[in-house]
PyMOL Python script that loads the backbone (N, CA, C, O; Angstrom):
from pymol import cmd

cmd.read_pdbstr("""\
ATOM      1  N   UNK A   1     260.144  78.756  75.251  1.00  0.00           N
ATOM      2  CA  UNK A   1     260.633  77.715  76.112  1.00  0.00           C
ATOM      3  C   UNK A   1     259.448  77.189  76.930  1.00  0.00           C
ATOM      4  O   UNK A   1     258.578  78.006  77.230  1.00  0.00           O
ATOM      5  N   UNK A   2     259.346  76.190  77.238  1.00  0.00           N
ATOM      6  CA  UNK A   2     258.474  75.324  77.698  1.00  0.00           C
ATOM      7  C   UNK A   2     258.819  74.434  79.037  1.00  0.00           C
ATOM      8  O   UNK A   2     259.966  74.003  79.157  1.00  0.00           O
ATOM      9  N   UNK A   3     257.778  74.142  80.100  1.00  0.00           N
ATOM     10  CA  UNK A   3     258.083  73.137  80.996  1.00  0.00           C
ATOM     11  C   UNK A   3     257.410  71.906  80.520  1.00  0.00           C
ATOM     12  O   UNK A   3     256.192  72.040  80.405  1.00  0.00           O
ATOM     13  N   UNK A   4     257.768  71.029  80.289  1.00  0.00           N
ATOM     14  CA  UNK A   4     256.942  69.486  79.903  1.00  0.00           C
ATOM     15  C   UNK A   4     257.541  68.646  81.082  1.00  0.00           C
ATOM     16  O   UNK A   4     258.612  68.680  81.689  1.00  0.00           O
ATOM     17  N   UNK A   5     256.161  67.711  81.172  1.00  0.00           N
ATOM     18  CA  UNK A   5     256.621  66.470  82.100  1.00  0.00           C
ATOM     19  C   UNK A   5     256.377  65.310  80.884  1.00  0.00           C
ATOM     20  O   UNK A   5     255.548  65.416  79.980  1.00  0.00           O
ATOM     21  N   UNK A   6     257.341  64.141  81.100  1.00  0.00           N
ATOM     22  CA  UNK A   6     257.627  63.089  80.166  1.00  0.00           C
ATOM     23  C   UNK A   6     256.038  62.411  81.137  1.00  0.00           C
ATOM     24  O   UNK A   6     255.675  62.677  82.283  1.00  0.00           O
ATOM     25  N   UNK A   7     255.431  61.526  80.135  1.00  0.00           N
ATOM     26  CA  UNK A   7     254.318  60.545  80.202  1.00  0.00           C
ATOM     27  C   UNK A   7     254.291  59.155  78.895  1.00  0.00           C
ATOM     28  O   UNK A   7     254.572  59.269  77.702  1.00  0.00           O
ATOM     29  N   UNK A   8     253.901  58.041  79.566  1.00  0.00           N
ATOM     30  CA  UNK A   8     253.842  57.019  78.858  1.00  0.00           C
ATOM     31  C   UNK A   8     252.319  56.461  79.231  1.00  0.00           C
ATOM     32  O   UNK A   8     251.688  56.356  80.283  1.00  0.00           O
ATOM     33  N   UNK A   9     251.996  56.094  77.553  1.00  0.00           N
ATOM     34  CA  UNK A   9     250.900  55.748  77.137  1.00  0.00           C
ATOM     35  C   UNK A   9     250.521  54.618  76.357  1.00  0.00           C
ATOM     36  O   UNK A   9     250.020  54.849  75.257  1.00  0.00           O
ATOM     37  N   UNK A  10     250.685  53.300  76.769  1.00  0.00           N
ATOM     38  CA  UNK A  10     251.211  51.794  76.099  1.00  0.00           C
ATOM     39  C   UNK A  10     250.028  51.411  75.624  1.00  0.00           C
ATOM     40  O   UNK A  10     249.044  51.509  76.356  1.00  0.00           O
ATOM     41  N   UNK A  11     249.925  50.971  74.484  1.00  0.00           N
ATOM     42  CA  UNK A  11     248.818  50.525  73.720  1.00  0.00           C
ATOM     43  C   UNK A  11     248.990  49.112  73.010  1.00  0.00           C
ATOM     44  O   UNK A  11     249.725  49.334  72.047  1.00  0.00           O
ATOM     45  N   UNK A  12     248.781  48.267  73.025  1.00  0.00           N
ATOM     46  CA  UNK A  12     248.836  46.699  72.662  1.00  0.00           C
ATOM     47  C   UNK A  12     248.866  47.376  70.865  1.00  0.00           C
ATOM     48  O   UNK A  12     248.174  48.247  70.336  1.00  0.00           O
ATOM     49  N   UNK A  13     250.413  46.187  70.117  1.00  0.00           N
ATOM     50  CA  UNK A  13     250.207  46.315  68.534  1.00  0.00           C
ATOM     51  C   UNK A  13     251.030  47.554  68.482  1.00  0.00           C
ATOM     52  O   UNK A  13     251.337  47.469  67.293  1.00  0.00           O
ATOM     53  N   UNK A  14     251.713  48.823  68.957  1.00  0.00           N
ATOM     54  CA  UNK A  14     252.443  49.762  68.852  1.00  0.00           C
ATOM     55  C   UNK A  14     253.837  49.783  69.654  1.00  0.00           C
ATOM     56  O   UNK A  14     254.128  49.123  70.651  1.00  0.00           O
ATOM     57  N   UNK A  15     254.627  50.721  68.952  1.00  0.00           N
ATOM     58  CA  UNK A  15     255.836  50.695  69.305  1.00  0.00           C
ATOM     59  C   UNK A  15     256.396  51.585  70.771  1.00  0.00           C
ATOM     60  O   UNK A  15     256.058  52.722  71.102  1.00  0.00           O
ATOM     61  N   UNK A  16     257.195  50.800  71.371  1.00  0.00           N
ATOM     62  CA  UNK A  16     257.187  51.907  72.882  1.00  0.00           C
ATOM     63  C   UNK A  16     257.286  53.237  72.431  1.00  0.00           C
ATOM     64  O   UNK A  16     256.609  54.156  72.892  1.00  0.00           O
ATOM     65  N   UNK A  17     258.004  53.334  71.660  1.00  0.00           N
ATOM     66  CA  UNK A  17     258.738  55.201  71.238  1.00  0.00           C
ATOM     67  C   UNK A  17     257.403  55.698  71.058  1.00  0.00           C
ATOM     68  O   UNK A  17     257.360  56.825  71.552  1.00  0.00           O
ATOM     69  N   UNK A  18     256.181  55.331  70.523  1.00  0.00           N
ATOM     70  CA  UNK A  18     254.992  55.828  70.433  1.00  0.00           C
ATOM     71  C   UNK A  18     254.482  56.254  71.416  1.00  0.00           C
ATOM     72  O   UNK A  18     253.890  57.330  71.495  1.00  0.00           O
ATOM     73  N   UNK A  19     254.706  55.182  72.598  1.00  0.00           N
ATOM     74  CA  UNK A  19     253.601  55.717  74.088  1.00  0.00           C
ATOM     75  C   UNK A  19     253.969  56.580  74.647  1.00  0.00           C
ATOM     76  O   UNK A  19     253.234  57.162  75.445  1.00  0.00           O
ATOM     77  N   UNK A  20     255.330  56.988  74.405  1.00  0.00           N
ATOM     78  CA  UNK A  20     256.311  58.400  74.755  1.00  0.00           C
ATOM     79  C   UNK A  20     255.223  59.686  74.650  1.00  0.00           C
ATOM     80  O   UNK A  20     254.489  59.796  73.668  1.00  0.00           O
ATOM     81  N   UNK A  21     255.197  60.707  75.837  1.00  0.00           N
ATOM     82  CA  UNK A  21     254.439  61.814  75.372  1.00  0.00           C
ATOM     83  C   UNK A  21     254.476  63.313  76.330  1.00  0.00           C
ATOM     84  O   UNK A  21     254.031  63.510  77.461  1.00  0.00           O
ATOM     85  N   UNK A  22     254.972  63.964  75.672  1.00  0.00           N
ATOM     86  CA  UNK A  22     255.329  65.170  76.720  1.00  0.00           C
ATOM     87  C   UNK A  22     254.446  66.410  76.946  1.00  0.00           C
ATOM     88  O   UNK A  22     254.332  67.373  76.187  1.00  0.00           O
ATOM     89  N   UNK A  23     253.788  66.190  78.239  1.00  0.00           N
ATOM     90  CA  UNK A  23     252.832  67.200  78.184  1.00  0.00           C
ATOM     91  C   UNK A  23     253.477  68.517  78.809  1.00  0.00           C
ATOM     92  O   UNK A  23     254.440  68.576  79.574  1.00  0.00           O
ATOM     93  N   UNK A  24     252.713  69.553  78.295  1.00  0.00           N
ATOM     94  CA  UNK A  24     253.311  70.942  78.139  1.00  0.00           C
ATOM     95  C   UNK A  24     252.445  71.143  79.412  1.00  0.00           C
ATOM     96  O   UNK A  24     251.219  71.048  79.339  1.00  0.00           O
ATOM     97  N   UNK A  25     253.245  71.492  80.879  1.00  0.00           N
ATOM     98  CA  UNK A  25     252.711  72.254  81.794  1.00  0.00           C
ATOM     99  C   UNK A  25     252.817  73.721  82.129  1.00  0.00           C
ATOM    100  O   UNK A  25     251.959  74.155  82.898  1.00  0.00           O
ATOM    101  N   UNK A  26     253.904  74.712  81.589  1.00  0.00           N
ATOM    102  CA  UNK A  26     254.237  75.944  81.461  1.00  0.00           C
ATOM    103  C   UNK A  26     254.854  76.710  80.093  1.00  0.00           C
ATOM    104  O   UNK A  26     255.954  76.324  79.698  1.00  0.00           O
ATOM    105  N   UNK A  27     254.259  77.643  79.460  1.00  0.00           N
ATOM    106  CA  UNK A  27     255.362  78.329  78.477  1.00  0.00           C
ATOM    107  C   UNK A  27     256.137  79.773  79.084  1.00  0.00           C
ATOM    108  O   UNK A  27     255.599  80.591  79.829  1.00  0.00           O
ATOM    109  N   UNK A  28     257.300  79.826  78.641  1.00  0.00           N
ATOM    110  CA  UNK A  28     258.080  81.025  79.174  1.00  0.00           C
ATOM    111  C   UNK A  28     258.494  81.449  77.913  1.00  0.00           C
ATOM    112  O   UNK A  28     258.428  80.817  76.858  1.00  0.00           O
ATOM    113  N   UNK A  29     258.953  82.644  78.121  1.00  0.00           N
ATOM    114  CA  UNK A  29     259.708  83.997  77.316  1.00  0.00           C
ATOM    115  C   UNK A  29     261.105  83.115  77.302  1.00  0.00           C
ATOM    116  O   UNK A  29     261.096  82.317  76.365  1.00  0.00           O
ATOM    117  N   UNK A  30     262.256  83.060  78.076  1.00  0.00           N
ATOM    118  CA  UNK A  30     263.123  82.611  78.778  1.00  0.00           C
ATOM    119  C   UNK A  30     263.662  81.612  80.139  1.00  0.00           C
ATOM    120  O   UNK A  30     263.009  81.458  81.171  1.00  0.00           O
ATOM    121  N   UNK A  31     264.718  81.128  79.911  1.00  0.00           N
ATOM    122  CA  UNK A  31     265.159  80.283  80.553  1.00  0.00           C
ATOM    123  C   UNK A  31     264.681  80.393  81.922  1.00  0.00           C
ATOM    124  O   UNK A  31     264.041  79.529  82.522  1.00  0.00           O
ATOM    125  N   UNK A  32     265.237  82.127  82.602  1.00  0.00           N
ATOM    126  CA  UNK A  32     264.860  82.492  83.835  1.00  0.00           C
ATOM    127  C   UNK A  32     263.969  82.164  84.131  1.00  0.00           C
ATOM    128  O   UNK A  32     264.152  81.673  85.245  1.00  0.00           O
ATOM    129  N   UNK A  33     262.632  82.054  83.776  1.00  0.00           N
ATOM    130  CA  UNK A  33     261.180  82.270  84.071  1.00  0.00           C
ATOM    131  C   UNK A  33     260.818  80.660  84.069  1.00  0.00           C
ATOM    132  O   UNK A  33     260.057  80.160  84.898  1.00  0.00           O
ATOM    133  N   UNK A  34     261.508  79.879  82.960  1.00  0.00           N
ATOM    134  CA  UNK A  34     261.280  78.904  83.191  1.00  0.00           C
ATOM    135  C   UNK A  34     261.400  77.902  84.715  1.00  0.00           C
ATOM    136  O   UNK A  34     260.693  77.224  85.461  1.00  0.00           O
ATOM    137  N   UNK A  35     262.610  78.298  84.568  1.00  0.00           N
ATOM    138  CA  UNK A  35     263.541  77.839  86.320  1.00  0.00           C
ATOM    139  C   UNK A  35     262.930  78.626  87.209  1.00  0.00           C
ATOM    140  O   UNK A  35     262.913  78.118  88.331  1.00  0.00           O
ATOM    141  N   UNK A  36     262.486  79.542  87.142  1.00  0.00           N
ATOM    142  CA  UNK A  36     261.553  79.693  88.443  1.00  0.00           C
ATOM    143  C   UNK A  36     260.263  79.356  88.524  1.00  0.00           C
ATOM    144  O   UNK A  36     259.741  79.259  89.635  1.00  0.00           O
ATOM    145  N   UNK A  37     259.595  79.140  87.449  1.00  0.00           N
ATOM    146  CA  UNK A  37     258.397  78.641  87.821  1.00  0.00           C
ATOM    147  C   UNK A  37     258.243  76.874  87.914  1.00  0.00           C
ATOM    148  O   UNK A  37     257.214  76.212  88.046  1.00  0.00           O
ATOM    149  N   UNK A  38     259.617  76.431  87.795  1.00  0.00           N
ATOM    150  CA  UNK A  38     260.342  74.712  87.765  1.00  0.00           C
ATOM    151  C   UNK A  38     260.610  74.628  89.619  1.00  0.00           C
ATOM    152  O   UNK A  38     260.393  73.657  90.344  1.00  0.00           O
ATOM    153  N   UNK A  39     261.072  75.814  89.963  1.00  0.00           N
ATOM    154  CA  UNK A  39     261.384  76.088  91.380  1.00  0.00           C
ATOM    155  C   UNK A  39     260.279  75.963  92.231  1.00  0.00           C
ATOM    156  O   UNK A  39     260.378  75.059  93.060  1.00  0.00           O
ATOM    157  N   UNK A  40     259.095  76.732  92.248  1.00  0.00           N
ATOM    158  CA  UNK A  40     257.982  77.008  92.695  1.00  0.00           C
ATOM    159  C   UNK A  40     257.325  75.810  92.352  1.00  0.00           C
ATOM    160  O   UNK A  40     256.667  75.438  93.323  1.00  0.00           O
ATOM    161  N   UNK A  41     257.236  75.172  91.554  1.00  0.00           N
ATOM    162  CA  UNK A  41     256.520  73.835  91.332  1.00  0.00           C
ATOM    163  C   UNK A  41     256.799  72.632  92.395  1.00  0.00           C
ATOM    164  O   UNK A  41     256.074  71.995  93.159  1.00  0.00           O
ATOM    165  N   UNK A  42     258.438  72.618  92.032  1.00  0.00           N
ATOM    166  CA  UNK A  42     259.121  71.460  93.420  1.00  0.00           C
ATOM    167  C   UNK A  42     259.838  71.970  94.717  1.00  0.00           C
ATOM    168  O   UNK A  42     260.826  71.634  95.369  1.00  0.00           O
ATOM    169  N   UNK A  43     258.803  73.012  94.789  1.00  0.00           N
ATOM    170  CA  UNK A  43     259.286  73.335  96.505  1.00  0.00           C
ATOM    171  C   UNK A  43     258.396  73.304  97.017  1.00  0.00           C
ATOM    172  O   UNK A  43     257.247  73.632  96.718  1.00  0.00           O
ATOM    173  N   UNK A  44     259.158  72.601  98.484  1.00  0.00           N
ATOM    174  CA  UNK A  44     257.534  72.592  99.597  1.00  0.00           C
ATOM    175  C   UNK A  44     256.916  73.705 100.005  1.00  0.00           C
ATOM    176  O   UNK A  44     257.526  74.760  99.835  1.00  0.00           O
ATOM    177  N   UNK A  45     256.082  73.729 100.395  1.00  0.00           N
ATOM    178  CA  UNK A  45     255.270  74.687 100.805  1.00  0.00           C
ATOM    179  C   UNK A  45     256.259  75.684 102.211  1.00  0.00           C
ATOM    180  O   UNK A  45     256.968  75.093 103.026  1.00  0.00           O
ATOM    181  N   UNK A  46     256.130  76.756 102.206  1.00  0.00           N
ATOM    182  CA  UNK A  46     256.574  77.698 103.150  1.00  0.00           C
ATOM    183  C   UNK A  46     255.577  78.624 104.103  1.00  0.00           C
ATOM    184  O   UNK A  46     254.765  79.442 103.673  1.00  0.00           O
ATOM    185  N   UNK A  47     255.809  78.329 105.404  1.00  0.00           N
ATOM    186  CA  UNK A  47     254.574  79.008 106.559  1.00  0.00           C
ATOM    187  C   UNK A  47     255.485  79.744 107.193  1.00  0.00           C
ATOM    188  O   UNK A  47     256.703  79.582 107.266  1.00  0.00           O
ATOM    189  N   UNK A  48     254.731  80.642 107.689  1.00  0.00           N
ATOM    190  CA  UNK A  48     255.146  82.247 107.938  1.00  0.00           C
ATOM    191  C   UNK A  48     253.974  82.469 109.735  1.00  0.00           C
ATOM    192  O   UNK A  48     252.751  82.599 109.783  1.00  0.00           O
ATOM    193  N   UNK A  49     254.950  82.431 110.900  1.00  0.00           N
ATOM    194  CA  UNK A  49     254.315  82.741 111.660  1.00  0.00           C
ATOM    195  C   UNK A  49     253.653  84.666 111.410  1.00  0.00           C
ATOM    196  O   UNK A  49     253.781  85.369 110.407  1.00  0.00           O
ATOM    197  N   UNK A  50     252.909  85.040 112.873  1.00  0.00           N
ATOM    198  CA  UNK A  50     252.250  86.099 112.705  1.00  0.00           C
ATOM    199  C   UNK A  50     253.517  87.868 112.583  1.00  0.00           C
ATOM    200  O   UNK A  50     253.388  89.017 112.161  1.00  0.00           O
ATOM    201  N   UNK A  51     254.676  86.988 113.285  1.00  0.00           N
ATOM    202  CA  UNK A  51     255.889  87.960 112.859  1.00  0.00           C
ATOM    203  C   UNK A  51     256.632  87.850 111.796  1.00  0.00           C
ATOM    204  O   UNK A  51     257.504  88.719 111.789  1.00  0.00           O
ATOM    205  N   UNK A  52     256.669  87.038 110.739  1.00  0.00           N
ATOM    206  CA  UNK A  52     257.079  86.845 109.705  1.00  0.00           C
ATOM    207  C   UNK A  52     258.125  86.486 109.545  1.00  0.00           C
ATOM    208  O   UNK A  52     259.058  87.034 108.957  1.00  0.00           O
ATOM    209  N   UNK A  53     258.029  84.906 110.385  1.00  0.00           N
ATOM    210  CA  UNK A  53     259.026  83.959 110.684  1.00  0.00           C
ATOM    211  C   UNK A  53     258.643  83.111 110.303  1.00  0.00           C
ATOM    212  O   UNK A  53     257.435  82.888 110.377  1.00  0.00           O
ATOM    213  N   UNK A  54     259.577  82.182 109.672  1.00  0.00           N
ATOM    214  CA  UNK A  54     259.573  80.577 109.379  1.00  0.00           C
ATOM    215  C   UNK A  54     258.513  80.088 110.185  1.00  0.00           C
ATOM    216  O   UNK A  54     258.333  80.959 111.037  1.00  0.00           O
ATOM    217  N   UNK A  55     257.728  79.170 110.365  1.00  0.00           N
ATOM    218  CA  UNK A  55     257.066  78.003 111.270  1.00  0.00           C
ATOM    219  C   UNK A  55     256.613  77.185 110.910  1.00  0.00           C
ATOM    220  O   UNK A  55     255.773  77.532 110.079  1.00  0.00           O
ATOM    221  N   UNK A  56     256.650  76.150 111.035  1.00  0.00           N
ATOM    222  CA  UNK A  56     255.756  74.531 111.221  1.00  0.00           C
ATOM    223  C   UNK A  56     254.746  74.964 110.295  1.00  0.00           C
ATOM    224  O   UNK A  56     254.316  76.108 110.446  1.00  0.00           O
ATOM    225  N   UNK A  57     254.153  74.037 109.081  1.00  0.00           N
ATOM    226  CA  UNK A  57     252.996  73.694 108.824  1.00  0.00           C
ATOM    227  C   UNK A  57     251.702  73.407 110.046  1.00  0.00           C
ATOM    228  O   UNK A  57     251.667  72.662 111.025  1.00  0.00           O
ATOM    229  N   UNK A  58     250.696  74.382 109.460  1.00  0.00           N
ATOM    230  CA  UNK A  58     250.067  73.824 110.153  1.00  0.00           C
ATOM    231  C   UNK A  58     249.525  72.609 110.777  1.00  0.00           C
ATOM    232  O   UNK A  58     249.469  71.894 109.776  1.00  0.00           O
ATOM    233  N   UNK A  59     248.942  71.646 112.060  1.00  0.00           N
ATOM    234  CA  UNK A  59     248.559  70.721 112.118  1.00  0.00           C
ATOM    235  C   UNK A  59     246.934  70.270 111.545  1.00  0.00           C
ATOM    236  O   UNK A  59     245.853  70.702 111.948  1.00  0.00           O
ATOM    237  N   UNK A  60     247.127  69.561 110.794  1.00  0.00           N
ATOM    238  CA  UNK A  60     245.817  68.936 110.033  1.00  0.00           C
ATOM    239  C   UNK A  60     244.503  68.899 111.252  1.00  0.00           C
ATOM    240  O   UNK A  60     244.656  68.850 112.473  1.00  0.00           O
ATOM    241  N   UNK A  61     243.715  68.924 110.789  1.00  0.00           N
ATOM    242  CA  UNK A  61     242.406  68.541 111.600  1.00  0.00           C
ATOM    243  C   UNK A  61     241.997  67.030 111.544  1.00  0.00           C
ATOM    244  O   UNK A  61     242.448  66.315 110.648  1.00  0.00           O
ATOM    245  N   UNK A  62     241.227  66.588 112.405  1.00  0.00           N
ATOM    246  CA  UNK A  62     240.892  65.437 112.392  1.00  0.00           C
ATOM    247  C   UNK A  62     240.548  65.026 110.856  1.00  0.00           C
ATOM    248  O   UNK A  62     241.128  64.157 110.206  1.00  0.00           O
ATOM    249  N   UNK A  63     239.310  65.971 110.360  1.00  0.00           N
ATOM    250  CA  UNK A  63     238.569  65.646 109.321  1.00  0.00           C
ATOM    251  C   UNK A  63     239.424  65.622 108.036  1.00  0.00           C
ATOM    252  O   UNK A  63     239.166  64.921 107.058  1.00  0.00           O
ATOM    253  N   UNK A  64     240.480  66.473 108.148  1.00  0.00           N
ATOM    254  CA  UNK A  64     241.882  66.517 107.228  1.00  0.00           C
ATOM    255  C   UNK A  64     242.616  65.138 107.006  1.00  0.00           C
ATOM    256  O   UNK A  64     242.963  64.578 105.966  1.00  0.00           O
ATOM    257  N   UNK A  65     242.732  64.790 108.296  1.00  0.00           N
ATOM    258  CA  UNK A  65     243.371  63.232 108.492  1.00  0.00           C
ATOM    259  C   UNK A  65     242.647  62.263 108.025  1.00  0.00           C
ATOM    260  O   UNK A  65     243.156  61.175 107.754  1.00  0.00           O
ATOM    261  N   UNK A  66     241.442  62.499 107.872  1.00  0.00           N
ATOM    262  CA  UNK A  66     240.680  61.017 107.704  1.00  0.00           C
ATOM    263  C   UNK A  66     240.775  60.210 106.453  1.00  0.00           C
ATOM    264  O   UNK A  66     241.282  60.618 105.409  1.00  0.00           O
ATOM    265  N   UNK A  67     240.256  59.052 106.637  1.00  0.00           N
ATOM    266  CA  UNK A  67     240.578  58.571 105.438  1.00  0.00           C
ATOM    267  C   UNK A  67     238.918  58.703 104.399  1.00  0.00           C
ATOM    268  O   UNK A  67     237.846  58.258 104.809  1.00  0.00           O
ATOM    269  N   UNK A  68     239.088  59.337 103.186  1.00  0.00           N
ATOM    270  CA  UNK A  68     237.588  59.455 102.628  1.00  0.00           C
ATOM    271  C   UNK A  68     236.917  58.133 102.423  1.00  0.00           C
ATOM    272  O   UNK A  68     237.444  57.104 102.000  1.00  0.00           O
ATOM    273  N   UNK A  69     235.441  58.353 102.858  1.00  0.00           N
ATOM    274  CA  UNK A  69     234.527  56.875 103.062  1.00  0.00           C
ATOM    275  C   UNK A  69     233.980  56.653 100.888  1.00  0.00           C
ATOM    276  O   UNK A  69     233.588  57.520 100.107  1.00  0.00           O
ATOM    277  N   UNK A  70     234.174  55.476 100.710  1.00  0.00           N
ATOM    278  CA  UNK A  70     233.778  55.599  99.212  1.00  0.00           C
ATOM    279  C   UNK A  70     232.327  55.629  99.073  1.00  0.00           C
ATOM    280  O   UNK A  70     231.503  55.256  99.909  1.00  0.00           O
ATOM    281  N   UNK A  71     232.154  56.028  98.134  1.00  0.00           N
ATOM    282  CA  UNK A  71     230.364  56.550  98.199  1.00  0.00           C
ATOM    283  C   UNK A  71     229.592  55.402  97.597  1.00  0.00           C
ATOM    284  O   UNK A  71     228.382  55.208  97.715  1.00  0.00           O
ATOM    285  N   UNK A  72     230.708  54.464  96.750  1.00  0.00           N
ATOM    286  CA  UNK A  72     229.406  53.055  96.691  1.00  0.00           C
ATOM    287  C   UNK A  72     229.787  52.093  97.248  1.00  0.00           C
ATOM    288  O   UNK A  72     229.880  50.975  96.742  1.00  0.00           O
ATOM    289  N   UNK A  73     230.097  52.440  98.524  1.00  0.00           N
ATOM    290  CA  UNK A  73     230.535  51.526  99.482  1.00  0.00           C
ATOM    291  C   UNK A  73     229.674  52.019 100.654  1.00  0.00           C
ATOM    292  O   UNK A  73     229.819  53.122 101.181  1.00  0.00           O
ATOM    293  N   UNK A  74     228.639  50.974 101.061  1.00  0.00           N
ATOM    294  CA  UNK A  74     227.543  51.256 102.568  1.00  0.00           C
ATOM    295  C   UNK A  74     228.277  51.478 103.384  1.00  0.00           C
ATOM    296  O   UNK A  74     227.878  51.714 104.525  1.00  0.00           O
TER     297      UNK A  74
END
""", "prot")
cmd.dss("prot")
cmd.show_as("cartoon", "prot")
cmd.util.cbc("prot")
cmd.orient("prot")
């Protein structure tokens, strides 16, 4: 069993059903394993204060926030 995400790949002169294309992101034994590693993929992230409680994501840093400068751009 397999996790695939669907992708399209359009090429001028070919048929849509062609640009169709499913890339293989996980293989499993079973269903179970599948669905949990389908789980862990689309869940947000989880933070754990120092008692091992739920809490807030951390807050980003400035340099986190910024927006990146392009490098062939002066």
């Amino acid at each position: 069993m397999s996790l695939r995400k669907k992708d399209y790949a359009y090429w001028p002169n070919r048929p849509a059903a062609a640009a169709t294309r499913w890339n293989v992101l996980s293989t499993h034994p079973d269903l179970e394993g599948a669905e949990r590693r389908l789980r862990h993929i689309t869940s947000p992230r989880i933070y754990y204060d120092e008692r091992g409680q739920l809490a807030r994501a951390p807050t980003p840093t400035e340099e986190e926030r910024a927006v990146p400068r392009n490098p062939w751009r002066p």
